[in-house]
Backbone as numpy.savetxt, mean C-alpha at the origin, in Angstrom:
# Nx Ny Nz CAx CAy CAz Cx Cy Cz
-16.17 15.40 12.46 -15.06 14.79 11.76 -13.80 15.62 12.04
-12.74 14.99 12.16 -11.59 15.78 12.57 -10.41 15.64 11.12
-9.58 16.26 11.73 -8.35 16.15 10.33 -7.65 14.91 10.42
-7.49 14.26 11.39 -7.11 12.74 11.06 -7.82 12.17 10.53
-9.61 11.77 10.90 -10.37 10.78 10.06 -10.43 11.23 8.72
-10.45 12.44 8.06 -10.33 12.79 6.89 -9.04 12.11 6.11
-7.78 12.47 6.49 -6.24 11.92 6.58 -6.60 10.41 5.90
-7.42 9.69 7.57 -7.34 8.48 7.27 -8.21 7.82 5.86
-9.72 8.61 6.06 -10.69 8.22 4.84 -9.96 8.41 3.56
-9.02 9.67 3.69 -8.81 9.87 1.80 -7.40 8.97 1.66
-6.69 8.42 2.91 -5.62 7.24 2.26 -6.28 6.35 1.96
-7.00 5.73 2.89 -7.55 4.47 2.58 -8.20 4.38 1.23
-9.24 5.48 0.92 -9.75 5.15 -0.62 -8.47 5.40 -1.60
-7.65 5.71 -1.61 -6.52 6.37 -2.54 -5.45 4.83 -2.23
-5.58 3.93 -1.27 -4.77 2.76 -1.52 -5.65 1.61 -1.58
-6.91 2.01 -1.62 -7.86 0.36 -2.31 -7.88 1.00 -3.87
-7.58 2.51 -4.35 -8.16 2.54 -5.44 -7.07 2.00 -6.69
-5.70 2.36 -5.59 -4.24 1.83 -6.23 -4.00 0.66 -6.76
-4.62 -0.47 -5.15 -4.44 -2.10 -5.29 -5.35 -2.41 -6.69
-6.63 -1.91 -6.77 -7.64 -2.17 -7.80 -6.48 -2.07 -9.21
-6.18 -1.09 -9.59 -5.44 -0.55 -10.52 -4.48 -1.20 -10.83
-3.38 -1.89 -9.82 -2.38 -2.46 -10.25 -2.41 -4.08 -10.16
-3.91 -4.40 -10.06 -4.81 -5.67 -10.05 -5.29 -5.62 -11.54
-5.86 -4.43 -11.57 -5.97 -4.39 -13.33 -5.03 -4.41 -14.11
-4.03 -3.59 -13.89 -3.04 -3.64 -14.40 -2.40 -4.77 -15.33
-1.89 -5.48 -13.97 -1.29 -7.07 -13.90 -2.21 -8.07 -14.82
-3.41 -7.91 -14.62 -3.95 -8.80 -15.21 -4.08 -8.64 -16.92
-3.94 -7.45 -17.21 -3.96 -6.61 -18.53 -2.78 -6.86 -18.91
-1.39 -7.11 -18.38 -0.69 -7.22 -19.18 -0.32 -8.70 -19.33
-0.53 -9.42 -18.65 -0.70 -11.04 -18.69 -1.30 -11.40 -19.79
-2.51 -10.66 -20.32 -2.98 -11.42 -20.86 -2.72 -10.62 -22.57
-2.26 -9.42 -22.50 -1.69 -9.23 -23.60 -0.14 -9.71 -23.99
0.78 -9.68 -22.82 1.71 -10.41 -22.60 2.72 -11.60 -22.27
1.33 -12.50 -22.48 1.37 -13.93 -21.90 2.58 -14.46 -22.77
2.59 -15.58 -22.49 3.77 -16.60 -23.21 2.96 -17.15 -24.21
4.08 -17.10 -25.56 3.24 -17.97 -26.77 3.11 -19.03 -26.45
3.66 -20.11 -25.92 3.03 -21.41 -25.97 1.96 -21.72 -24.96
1.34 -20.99 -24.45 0.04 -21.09 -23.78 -0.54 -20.21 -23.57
-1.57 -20.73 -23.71 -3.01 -20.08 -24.06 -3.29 -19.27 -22.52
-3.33 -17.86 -22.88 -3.46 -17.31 -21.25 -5.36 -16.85 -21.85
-5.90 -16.83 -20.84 -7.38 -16.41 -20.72 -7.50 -15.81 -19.53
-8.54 -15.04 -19.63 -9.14 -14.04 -18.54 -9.37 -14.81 -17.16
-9.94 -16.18 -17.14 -10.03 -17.30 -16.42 -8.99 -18.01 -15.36
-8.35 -18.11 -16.77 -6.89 -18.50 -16.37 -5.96 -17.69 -15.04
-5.76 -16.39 -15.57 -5.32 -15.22 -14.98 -5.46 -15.59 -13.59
-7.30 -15.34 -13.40 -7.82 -14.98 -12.37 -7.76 -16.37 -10.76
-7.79 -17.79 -12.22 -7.84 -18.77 -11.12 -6.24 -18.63 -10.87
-5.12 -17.97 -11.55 -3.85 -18.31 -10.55 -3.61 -17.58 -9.92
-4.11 -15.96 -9.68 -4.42 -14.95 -9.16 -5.28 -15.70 -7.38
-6.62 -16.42 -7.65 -6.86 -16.88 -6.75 -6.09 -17.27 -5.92
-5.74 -18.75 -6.73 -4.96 -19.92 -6.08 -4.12 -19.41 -4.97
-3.15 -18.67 -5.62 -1.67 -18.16 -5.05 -2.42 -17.17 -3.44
-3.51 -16.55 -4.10 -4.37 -15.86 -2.46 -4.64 -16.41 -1.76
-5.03 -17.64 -1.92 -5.42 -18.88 -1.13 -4.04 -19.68 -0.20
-3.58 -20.22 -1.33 -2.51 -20.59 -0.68 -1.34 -19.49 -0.11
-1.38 -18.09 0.15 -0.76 -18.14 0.81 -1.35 -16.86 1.94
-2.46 -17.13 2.24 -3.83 -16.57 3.22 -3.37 -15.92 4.37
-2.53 -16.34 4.98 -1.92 -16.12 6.47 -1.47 -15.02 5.65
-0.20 -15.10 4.91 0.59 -13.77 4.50 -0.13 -12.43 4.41
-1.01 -12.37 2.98 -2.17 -11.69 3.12 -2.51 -10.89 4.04
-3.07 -12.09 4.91 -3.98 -11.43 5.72 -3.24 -10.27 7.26
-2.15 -10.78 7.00 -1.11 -10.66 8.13 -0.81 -9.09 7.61
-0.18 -8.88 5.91 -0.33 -7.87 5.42 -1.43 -6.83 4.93
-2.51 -7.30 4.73 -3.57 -6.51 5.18 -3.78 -5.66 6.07
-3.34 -6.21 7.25 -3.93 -5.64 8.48 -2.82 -4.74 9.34
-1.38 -5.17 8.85 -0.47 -4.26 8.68 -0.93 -2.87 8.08
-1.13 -3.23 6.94 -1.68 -1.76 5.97 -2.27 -0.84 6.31
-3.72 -1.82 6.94 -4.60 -0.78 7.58 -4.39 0.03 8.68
-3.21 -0.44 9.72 -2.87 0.03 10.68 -1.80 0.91 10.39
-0.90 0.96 9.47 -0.18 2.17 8.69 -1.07 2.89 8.18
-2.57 2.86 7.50 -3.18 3.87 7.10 -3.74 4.54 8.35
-3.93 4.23 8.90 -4.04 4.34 10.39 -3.47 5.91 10.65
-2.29 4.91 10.72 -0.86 6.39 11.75 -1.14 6.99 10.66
-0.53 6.74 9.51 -0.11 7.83 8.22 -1.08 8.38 7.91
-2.11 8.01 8.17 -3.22 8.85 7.77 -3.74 9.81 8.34
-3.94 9.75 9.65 -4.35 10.53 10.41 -3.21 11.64 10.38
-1.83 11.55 10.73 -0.83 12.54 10.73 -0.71 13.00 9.11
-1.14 12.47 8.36 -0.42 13.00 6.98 -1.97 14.32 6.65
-3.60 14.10 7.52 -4.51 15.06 8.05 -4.34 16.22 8.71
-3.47 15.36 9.66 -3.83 16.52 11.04 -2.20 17.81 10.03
-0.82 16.98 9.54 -0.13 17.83 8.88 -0.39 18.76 7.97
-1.61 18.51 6.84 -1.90 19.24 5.73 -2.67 19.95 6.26
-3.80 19.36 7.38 -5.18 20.63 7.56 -4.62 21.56 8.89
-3.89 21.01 9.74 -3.56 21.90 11.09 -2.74 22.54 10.86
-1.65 21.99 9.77 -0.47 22.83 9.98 0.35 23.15 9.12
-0.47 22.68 7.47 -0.88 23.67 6.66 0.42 23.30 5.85
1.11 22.21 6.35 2.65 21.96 5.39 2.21 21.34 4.05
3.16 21.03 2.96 3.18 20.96 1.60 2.31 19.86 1.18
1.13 20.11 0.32 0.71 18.72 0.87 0.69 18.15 -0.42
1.78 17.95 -1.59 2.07 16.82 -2.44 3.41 16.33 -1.18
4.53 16.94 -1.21 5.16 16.31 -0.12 4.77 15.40 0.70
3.67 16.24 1.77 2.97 15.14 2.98 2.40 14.11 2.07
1.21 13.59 1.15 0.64 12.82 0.16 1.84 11.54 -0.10
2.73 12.23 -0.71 3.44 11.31 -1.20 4.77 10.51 -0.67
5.17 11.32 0.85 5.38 10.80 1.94 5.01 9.52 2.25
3.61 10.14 2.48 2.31 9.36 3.32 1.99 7.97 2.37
1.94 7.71 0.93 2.34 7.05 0.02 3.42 6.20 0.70
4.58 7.07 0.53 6.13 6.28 0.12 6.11 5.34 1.58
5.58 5.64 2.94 5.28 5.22 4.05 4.38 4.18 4.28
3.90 3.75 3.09 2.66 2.26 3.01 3.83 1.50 2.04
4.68 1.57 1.46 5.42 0.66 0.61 6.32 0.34 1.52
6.96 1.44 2.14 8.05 0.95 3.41 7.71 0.16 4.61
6.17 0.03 4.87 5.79 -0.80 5.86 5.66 -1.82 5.01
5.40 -2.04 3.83 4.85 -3.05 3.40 5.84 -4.11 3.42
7.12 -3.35 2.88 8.41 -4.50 3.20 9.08 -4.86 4.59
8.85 -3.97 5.40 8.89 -4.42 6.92 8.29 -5.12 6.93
7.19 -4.83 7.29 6.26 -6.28 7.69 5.85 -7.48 6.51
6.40 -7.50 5.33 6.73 -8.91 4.42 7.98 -9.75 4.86
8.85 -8.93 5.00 10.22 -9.39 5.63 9.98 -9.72 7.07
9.65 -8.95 7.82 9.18 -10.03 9.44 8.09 -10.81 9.35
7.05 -10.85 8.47 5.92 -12.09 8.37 6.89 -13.14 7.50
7.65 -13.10 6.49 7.99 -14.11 6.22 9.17 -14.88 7.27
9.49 -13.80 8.07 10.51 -14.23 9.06 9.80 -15.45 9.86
8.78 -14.82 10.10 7.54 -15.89 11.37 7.35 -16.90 10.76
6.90 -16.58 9.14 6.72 -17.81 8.76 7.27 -19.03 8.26
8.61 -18.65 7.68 9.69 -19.38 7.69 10.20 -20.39 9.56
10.05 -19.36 10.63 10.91 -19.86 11.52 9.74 -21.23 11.85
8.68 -20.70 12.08 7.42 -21.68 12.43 7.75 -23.04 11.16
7.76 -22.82 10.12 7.90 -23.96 8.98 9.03 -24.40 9.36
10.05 -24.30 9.58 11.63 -25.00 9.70 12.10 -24.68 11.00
11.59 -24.69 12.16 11.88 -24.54 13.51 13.43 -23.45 13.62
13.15 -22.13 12.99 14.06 -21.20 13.37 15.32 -21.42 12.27
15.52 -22.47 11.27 16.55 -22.33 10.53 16.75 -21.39 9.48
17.33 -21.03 9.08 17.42 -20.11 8.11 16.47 -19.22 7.90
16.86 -18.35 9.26 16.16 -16.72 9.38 16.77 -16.09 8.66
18.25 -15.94 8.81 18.92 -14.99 8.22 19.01 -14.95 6.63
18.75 -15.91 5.98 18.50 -15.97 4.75 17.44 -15.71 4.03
16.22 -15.00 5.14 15.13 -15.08 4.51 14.61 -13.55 4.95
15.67 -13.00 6.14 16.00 -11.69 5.82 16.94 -11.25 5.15
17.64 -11.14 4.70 18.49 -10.97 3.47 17.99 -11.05 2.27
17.62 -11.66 1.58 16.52 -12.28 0.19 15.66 -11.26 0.26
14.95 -10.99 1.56 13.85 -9.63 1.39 14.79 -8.45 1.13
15.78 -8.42 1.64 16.70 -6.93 1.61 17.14 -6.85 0.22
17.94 -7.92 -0.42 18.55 -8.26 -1.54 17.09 -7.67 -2.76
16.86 -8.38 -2.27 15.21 -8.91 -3.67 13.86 -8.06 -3.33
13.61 -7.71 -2.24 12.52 -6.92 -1.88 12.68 -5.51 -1.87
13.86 -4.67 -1.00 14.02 -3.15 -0.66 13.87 -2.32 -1.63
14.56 -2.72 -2.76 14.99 -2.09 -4.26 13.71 -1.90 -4.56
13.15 -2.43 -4.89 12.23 -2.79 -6.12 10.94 -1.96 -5.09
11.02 -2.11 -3.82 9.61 -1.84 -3.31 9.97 -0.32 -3.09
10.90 0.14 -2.59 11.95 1.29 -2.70 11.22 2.37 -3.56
11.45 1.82 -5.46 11.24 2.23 -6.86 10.10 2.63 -6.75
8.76 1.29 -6.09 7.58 1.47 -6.09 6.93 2.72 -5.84
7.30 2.54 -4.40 7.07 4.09 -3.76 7.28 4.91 -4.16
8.40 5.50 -4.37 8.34 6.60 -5.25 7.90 6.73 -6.79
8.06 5.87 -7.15 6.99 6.57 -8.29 5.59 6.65 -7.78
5.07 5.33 -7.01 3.71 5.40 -6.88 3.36 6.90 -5.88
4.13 7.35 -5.05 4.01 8.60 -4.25 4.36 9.88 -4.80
4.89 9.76 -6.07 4.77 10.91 -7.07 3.89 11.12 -7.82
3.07 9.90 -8.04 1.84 9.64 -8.94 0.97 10.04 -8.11
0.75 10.04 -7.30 -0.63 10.08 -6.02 -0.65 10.70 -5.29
0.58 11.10 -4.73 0.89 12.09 -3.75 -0.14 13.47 -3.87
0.20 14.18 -5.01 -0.64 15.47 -4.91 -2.19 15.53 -4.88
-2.99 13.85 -5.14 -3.74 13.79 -5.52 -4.41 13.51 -3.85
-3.94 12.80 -3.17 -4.28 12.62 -1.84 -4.07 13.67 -1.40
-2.93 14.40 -0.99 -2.37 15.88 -0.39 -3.96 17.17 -0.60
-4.09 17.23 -2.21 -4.85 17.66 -2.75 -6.43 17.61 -1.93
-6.62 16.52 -2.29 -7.98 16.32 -1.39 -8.20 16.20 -0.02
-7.71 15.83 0.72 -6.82 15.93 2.27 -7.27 17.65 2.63
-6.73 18.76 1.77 -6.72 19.94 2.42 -8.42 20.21 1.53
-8.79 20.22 0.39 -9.96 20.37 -0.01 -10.85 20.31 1.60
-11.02 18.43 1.84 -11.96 18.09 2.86 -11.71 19.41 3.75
-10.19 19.29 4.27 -10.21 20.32 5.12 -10.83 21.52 5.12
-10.35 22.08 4.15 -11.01 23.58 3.45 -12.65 23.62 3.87
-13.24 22.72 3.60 -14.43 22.10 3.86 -15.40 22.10 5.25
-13.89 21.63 5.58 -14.33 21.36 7.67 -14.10 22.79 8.44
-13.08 23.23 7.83 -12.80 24.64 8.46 -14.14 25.42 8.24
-14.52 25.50 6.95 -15.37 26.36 6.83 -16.88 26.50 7.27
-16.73 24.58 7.75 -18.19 24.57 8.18 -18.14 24.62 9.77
-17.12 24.74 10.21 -16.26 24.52 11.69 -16.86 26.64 12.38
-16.80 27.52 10.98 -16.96 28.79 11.20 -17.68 29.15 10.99
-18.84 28.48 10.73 -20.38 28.56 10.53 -21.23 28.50 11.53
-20.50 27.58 12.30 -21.36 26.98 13.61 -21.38 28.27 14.31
């Protein structure tokens, strides 16, 4: 095992364990926070939670696989940074964090670009980059950093542990 696959293993569990969380989250406050005139249920939640996955599948999936390929780079370098070369590793962590929210709006803003131009044969691109800049940057911006202050040391943290780990069994041999 090297210091990137480590990098990569402890982002990846540290951003399925996030999505889970702010899946719980969302759904927790829906349903304590629902609207009085309708009846929100656990059911409910989940089939519009579905639906909306369904219908909009391409996006998703398009962003998915974005992700994984940012956990990818960021992962492996935010490894090989903490275990080879020993730099700060809530910094690197929460970097490496703030660097999955910033792809995330790149590539929402150019998938919706594709998908807009394909639906309306190229009209109103520019409005649908803008709307992401306007309505998306900010807010996903906020995300990151808090979410990479929240997590950061905790990935960073375990990142050099593994390492600590590999080195030591690296001087055994």
């Amino acid at each position: 095992m090297t210091a990137k696959t480590i990098g990569r293993k402890i982002l990846l569990k540290y951003a399925i364990f996030s999505v889970v969380t702010i899946s719980l989250l969302l759904t927790v406050n829906l349903l304590i926070f629902g609207q009085d005139n309708v009846q929100i249920t656990l059911g409910r939640v989940l089939s519009t939670f579905g639906e909306a996955f369904v219908e909009d599948l391409d996006f998703v999936a398009i962003q998915t696989i974005l992700t994984l390929v940012t956990i990818w780079y960021a992962g492996g370098l935010c490894g090989q940074l903490i275990i080879e070369k020993r730099k700060n590793k809530f910094i690197i962590g929460g970097l490496a964090t703030l660097t999955l929210w910033i792809s995330l709006f790149i590539g929402s803003t150019f998938t919706a670009v594709v998908i807009h131009s394909v639906k309306y044969a190229g009209h109103g691109t520019e409005s649908v980059i803008l709307n992401w800049i306007i309505y998306g940057l900010v807010p996903l911006l906020i995300l990151g950093l808090i979410h990479g202050l929240l997590i950061g040391f905790p990935v960073g943290h375990e990142i050099k542990k593994s390492g600590d780990k590999l080195n030591a069994l690296q001087q055994n041999v």
